[in-house]
C-alpha positions as CSV (number, residue, x, y, z in Angstrom):
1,X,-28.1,265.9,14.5
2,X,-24.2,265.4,14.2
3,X,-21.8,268.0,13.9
4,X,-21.0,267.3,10.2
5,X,-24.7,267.4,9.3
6,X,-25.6,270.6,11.6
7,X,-22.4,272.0,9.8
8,X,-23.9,271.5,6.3
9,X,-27.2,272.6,7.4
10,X,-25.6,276.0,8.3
11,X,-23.6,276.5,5.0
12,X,-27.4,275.7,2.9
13,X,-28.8,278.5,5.3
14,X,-25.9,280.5,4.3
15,X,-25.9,279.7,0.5
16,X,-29.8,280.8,0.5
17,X,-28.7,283.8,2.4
18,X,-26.1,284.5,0.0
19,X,-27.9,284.3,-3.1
20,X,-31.1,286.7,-1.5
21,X,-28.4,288.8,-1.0
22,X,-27.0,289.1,-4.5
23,X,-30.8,289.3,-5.9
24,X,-32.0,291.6,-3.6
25,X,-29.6,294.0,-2.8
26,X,-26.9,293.9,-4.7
27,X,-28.6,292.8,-7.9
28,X,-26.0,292.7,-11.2
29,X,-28.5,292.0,-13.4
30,X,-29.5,295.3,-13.1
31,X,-25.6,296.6,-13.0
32,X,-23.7,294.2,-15.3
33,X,-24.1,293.9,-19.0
34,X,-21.0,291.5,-19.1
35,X,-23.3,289.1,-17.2
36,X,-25.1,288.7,-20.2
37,X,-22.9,288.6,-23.0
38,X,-20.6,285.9,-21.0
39,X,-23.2,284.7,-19.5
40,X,-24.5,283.5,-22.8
41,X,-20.4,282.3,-23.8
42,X,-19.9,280.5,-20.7
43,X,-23.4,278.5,-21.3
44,X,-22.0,277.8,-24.9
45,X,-18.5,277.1,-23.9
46,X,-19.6,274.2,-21.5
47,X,-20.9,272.5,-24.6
48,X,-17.6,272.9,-26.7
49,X,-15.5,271.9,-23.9
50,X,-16.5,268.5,-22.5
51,X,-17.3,265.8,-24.4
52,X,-19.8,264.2,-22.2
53,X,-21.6,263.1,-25.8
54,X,-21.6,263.2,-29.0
55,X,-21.0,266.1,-31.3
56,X,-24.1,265.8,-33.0
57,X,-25.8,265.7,-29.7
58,X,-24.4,268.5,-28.4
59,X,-24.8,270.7,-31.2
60,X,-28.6,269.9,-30.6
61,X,-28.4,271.1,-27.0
62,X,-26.3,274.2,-28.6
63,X,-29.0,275.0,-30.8
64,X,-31.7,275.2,-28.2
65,X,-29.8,277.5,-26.3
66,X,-28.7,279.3,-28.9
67,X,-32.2,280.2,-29.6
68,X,-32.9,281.6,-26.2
69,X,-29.5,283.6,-26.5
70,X,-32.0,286.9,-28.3
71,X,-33.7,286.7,-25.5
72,X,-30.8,287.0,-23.4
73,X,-30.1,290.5,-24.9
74,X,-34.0,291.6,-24.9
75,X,-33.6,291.2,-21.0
76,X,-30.5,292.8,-20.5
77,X,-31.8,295.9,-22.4
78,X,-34.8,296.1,-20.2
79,X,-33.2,295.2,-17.4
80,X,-29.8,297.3,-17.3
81,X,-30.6,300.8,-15.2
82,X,-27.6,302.8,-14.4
83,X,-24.5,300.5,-14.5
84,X,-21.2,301.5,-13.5
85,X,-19.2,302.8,-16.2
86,X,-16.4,300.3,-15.6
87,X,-19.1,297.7,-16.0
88,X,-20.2,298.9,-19.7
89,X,-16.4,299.2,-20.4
90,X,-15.5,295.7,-19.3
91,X,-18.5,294.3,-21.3
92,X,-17.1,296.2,-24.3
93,X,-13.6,294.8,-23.7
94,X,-14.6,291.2,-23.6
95,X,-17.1,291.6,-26.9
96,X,-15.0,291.5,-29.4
97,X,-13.5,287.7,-28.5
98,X,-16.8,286.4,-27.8
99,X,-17.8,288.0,-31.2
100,X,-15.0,285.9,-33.0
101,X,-15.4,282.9,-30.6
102,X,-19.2,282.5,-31.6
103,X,-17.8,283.2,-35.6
104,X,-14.7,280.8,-35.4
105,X,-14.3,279.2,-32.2
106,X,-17.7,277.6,-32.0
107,X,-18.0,276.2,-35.4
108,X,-14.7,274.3,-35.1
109,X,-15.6,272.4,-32.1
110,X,-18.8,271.0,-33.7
111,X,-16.8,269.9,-36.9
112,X,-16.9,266.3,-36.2
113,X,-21.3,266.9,-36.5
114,X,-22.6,265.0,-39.2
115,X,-26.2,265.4,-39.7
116,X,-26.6,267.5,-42.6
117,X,-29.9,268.9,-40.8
118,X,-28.4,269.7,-37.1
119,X,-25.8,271.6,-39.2
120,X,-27.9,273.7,-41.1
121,X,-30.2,274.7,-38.6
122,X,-26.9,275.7,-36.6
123,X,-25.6,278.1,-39.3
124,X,-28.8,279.7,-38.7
125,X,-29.2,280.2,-35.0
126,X,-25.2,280.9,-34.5
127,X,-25.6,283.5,-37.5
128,X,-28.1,285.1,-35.3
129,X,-26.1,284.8,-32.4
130,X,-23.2,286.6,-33.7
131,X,-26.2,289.4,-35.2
132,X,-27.6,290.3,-31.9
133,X,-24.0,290.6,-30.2
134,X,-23.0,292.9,-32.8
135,X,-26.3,294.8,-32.1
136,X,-25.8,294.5,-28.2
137,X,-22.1,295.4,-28.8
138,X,-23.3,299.2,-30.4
139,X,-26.2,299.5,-27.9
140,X,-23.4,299.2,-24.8
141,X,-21.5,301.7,-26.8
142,X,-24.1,304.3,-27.5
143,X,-26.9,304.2,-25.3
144,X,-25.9,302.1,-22.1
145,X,-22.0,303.8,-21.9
146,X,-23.4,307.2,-22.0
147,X,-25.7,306.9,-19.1
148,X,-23.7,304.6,-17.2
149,X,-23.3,306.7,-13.8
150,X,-23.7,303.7,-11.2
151,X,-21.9,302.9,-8.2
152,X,-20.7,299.3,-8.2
153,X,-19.4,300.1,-4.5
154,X,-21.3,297.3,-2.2
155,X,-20.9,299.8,1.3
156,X,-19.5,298.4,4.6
157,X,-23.2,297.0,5.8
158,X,-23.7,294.8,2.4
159,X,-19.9,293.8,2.5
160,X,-19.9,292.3,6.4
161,X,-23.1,290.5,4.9
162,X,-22.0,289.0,2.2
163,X,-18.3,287.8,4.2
164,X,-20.6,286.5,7.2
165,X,-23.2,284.6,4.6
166,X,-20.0,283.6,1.7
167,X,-17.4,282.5,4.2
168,X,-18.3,282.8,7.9
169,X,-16.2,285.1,8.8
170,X,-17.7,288.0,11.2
171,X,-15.0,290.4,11.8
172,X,-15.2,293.7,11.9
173,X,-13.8,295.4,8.4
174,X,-11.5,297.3,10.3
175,X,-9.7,294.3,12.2
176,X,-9.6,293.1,8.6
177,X,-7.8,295.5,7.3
178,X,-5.5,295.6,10.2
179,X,-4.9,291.5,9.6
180,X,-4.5,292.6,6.0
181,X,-2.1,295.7,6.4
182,X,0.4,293.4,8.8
183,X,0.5,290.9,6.0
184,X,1.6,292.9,3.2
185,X,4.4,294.4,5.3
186,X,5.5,291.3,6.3
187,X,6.0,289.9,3.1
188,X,7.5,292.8,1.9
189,X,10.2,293.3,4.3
190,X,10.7,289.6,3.2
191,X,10.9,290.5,-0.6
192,X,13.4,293.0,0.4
193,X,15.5,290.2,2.4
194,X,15.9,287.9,-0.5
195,X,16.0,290.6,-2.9
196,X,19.5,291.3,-1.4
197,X,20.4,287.9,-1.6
198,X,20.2,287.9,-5.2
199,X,21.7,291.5,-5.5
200,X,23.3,293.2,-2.6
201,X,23.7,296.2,-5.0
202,X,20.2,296.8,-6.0
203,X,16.9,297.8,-4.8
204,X,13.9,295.4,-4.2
205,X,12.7,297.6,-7.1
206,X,15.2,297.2,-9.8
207,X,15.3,293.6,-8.2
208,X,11.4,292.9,-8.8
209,X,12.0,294.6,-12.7
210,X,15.0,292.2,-13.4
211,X,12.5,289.6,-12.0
212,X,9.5,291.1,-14.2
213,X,11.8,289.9,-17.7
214,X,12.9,286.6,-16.9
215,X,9.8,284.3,-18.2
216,X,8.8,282.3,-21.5
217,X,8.2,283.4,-24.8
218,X,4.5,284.0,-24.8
219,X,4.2,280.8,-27.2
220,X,6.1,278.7,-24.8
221,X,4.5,279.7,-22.0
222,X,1.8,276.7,-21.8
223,X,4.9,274.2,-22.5
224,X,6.4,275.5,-19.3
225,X,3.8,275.1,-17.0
226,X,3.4,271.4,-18.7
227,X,7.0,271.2,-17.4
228,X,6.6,271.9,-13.9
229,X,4.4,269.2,-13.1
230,X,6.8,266.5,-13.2
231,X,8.8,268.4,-10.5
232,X,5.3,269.2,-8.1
233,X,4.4,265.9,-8.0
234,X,7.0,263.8,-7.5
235,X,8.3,266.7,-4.6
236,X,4.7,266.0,-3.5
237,X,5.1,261.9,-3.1
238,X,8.5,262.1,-1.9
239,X,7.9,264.7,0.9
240,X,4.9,263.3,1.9
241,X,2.8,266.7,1.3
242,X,-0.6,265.1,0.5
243,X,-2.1,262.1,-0.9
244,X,-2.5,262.8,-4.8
245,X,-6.0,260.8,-5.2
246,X,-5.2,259.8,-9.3
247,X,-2.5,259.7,-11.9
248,X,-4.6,261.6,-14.2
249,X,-3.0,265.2,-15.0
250,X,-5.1,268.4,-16.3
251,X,-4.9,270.2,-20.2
252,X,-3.5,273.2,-19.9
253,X,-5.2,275.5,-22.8
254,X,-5.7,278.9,-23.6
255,X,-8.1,281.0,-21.2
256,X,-11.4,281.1,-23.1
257,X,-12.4,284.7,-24.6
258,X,-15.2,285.7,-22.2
259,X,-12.6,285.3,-19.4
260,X,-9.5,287.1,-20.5
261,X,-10.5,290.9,-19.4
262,X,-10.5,289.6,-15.9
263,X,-8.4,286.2,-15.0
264,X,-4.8,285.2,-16.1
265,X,-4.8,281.8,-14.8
266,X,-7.6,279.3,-13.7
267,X,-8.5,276.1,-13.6
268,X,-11.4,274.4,-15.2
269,X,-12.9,271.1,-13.6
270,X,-16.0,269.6,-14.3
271,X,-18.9,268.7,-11.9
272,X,-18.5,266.8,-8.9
273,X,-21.4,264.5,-11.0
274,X,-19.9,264.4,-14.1
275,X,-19.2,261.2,-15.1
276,X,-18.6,261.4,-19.0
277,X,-16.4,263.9,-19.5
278,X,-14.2,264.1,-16.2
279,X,-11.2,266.0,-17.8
280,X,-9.8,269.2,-16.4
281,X,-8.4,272.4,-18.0
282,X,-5.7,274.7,-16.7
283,X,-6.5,277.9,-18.5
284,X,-3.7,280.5,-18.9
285,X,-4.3,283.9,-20.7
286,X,-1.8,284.6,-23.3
287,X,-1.2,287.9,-24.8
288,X,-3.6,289.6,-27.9
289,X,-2.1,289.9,-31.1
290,X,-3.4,293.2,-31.4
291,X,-1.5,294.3,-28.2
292,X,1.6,296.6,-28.1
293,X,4.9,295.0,-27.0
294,X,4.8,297.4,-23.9
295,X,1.8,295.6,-23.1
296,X,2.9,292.4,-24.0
297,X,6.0,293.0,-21.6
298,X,3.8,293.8,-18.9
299,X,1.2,291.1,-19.2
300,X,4.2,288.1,-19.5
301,X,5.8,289.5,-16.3
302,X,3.2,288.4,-14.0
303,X,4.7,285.0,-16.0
304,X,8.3,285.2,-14.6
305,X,10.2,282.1,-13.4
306,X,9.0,282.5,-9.7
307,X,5.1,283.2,-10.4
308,X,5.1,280.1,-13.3
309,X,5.8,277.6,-10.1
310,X,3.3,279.6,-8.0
311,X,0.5,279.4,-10.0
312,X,1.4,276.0,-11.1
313,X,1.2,275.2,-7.6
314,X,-2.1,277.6,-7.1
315,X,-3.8,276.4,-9.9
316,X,-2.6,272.2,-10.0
317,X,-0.6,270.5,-7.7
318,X,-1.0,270.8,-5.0
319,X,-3.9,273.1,-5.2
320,X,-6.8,273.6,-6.9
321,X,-6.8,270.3,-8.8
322,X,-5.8,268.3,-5.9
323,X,-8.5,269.7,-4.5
324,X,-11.1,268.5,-7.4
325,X,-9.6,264.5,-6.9
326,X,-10.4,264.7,-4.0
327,X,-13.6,266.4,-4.1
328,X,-14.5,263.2,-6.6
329,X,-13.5,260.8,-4.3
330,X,-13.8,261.5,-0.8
331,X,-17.4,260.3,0.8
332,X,-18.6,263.9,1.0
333,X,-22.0,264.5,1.5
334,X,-24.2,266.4,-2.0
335,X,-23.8,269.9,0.3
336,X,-20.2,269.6,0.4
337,X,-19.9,268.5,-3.3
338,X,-21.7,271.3,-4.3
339,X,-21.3,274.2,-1.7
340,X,-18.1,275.6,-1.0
341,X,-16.3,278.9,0.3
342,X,-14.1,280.7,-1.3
343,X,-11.8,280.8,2.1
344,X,-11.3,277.3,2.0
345,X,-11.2,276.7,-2.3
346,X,-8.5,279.4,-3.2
347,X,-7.5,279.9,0.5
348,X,-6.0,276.4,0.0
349,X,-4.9,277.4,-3.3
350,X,-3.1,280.6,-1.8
351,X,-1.6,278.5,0.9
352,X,-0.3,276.2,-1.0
353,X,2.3,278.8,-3.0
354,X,3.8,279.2,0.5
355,X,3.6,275.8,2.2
356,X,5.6,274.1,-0.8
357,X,8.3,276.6,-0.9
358,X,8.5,276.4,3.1
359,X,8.5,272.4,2.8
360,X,11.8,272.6,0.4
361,X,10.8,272.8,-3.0
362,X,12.2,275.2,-5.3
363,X,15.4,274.5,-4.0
364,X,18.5,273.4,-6.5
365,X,17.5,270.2,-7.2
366,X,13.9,270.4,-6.2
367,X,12.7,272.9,-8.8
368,X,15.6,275.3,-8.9
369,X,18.7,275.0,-10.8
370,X,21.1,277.1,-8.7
371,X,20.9,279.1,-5.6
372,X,19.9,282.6,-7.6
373,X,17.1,280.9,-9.3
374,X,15.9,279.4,-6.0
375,X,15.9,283.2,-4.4
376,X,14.1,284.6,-7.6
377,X,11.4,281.1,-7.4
378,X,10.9,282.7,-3.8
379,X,10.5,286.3,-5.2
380,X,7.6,285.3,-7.3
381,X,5.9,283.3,-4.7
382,X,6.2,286.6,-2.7
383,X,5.0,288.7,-5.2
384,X,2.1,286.4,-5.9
385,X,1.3,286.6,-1.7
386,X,1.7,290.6,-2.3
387,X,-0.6,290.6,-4.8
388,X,-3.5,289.0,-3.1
389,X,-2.5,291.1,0.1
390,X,-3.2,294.2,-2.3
391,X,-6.8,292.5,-3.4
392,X,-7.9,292.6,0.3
393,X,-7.3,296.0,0.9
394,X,-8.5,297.4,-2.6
395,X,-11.7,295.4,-1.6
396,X,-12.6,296.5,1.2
397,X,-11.1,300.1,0.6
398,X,-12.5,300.3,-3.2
399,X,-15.8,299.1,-1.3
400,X,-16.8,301.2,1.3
401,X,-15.2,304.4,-0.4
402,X,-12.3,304.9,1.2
403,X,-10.4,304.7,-2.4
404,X,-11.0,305.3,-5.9
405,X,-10.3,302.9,-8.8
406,X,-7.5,304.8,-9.6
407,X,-5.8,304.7,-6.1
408,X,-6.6,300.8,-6.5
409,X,-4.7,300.6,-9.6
410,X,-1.4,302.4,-8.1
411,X,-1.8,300.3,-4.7
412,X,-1.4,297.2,-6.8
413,X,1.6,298.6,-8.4
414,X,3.2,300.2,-5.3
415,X,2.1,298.0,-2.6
416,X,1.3,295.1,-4.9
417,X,4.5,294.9,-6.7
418,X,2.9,294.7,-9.9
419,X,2.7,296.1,-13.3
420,X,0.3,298.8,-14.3
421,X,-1.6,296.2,-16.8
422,X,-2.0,293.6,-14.1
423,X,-3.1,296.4,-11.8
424,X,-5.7,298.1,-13.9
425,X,-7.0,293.9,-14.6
426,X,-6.8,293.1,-10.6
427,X,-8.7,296.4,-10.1
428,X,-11.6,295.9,-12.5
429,X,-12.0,292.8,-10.6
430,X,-12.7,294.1,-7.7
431,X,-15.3,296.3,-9.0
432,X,-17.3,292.9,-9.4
433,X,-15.9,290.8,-7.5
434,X,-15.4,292.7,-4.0
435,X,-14.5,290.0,-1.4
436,X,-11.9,288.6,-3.5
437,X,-9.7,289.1,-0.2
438,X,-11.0,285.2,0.7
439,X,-7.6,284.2,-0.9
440,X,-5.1,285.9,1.5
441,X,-7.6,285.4,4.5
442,X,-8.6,281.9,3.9
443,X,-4.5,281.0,3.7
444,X,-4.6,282.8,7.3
445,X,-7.1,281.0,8.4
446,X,-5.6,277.8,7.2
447,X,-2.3,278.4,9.1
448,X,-3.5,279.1,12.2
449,X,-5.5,275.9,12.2
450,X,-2.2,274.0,11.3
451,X,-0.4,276.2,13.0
452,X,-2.8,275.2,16.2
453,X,-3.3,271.3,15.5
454,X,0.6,271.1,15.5
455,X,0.7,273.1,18.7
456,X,-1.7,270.6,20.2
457,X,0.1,267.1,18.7
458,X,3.4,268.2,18.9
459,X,5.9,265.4,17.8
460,X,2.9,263.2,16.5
461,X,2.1,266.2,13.9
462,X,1.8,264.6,10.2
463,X,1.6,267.2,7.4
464,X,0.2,264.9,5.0
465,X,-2.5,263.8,7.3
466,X,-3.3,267.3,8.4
467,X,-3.6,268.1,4.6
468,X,-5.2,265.0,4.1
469,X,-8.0,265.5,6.8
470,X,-8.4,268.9,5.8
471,X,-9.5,267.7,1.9
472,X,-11.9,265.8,4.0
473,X,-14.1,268.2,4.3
474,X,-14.3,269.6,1.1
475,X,-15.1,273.2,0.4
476,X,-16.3,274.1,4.2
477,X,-15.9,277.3,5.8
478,X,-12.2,277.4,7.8
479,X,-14.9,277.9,10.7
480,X,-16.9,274.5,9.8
481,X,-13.1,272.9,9.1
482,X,-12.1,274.4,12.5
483,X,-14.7,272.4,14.6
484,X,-14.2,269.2,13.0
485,X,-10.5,268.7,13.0
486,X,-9.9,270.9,16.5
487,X,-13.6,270.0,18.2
488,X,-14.1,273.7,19.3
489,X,-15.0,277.1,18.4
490,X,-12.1,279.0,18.4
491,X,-11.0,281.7,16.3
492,X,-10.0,280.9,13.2
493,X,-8.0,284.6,12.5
């Protein structure tokens, strides 16, 4: 057996052991009513989204699952012991979008149906959709909220687990942290460095809140992303970053409802086997029109000048969609289509922010139209790195009980650098989504492999072929990566 196959063989053994390990032990059907009510969304959603075939056959397939959705809630209410209270609360946020998505959203994607019969029978089985959420919506709020008392804290044992089994990584929490801690104090010293180049007079405080007001109008907001494509790619081509596999460019849309309690950017692609509907969506989460301009302030901060390039960066060129070309048309074998870690998919991501910044671009000329605006391009992308630093300590800490979810929320703004809003959002997260420190430690793990290839090639070092080579192996562990472009086990922290 070659190394490439023994290497997939190890992630399926790990998948299997990952997913035991969700059912067994850590088991959120039993925990999270959100799983349910956006569980049913994201199966309806799928449908809206592509169009893989036509309307009237995909209202069909909507209508069949549509009529398992009662069901759905008929589990969950069986099913649901003792949740954490943040869980019930988070369901409760998201309900009433995916209330008005199943009344308004839904119906206008199917418009272009035309069978009179398809249509009626739809009305009927989306009426009843909308019925039982409103029913599920008042059973979360007085008979599941009441007696939700769980713990949604995994414990150290159940945490190492799922890092070893998600991501290969096997290091003690406690050198974790360590890694983690150094991190954050690095990139803050270097906040407060170029905060003083943009105002010798001020703190990195008052510099980050001057930083915190200059972004888009919330209903230009998915116009300026649009615009900094132009700028990645051609920087990309020019500099010789990474090979850009096709011409084709993602939609950037609104994030859909189920998803806005908890995300404020992502990016949609479809399958690696799709092969009718191959477009991809760059979802951004505006602001509620029921929301205060306080919070409205605060939510379109994490949307300044600097964090716009970042997560254009994160989210499309050249990460996350990069990523998917390739995905589609590198010779991977089905494992590495369809099994990935987190270390390597938004490590990449993460590292990306950094490496493009540090390979010239958001310069004047390259993305920047003076010298202030370059220094304030650099703040964001620091601020972004700061706030994934904060999610790998809040995870681990939030995790094995060494802080509370309100010490998680005030770490994200002290530590973090960012706004209470964003903080209380990053912290209900991590409630349910506890290792989501694989974006700071995969970007780690990815510089140190660079970062030990170039030590090893020296002159004959070629970013674009070390990017290149590392798209090669799709979503692998840094570990699995490691072995194939160095050929040895070495550390990859």
């Amino acid at each position: 057996m070659d190394q490439s196959t023994q290497a997939d063989r190890q992630m399926m053994i790990n998948d299997i052991r990952g997913s035991l390990l969700t059912l067994e032990v850590i088991k959120p059907l039993e925990k999270n009513p959100d799983n349910y009510s956006s569980g049913i969304t994201g199966s309806a959603f799928v449908l809206m989204e592509r169009n893989f075939a036509p309307p009237d056959d995909r209202l069909r397939s909507l209508i069949a699952r549509e009529k398992q959705m009662p069901a759905v809630f008929a589990a969950a209410r069986q099913n649901l012991k003792n949740p954490p209270r943040v869980y019930t609360e988070i369901a409760l946020e998201q309900l009433p979008g995916i209330i008005s998505f199943f009344e308004s959203d839904v119906p206008e994607a199917f418009k272009g149906a035309t069978d009179p019969a398809t249509k009626a029978e739809f009305k009927k089985t989306n009426a009843r959709v909308i019925a039982e959420l409103k029913s599920y919506q008042s059973w979360l709020k007085q008979n599941l909220l009441p007696r939700s008392n769980g713990d949604f804290r995994l414990g150290a044992d159940t945490f190492s687990k799922k890092l070893a089994y998600d991501e290969m990584v096997d290091s003690p929490l406690s050198k974790l942290l360590e890694i983690a801690y150094a991190d954050m104090h690095k990139n803050q010293a270097e906040f407060a460095r170029v905060a003083k180049e943009v105002d010798p007079a001020k703190t990195p405080q008052e510099v980050l809140a001057e930083l915190a007001t200059i972004h888009p109008a919330p209903d230009q907001l998915l116009q300026s992303f649009r615009d900094t494509f132009n700028g990645l790619i051609s920087f990309i081509n020019t500099n010789h970053i990474i090979t850009i596999p096709s011409d084709v460019r993602p939609v950037l849309e609104e994030t859909p409802p189920f998803m806005r309690a908890t995300t404020q950017a992502s990016m949609d692609t479809p399958g690696p086997y799709e092969t009718h509907s191959s477009t991809a969506y760059f979802n951004v989460t505006l602001p509620e029109k029921s929301w205060t301009a306080e919070h409205i302030a605060e939510h379109m901060a994490a949307f300044n000048v600097g964090t716009v390039i970042s997560t254009s960066v994160h989210e499309a060129y050249p990460g996350h969609y990069v990523q998917f070309l390739w995905t589609n048309s590198a010779p991977l074998s089905k494992v590495r289509k369809l099994v990935g870690a987190n270390t390597n998919i938004e490590g990449w991501a993460h590292y990306c922010e950094q490496m493009m910044l540090d390979a010239g671009y958001g310069q004047p000329g390259a993305g920047a139209k003076d010298e202030r605006e370059a220094h304030l391009i650099r703040l964001g992308q620091l601020q972004d790195a700061l706030l994934r630093d904060a999610r790998f300590i809040v995870g681990i800490k939030m995790h094995t009980n060494e802080m509370t979810f309100d010490q998680a929320v005030d770490f994200f703004v002290k530590e973090g650098y960012q706004s209470r809003s964003v903080g209380t959002v990053e912290t209900k997260r991590g409630t349910a989504d506890p290792t989501y420190l694989y974006y700071t430690l995969g970007k780690l793990e990815i510089m140190k492999l660079r970062a030990d290839l170039e030590k090893r090639e020296g002159e004959s070092f070629s970013l674009q072929k070390f990017h290149d080579d590392f798209m090669r192996q799709g979503g692998a562990p840094i570990k699995i990566v490691r072995q194939a472009l160095l050929g040895d086990d070495s550390p990859a922290l």
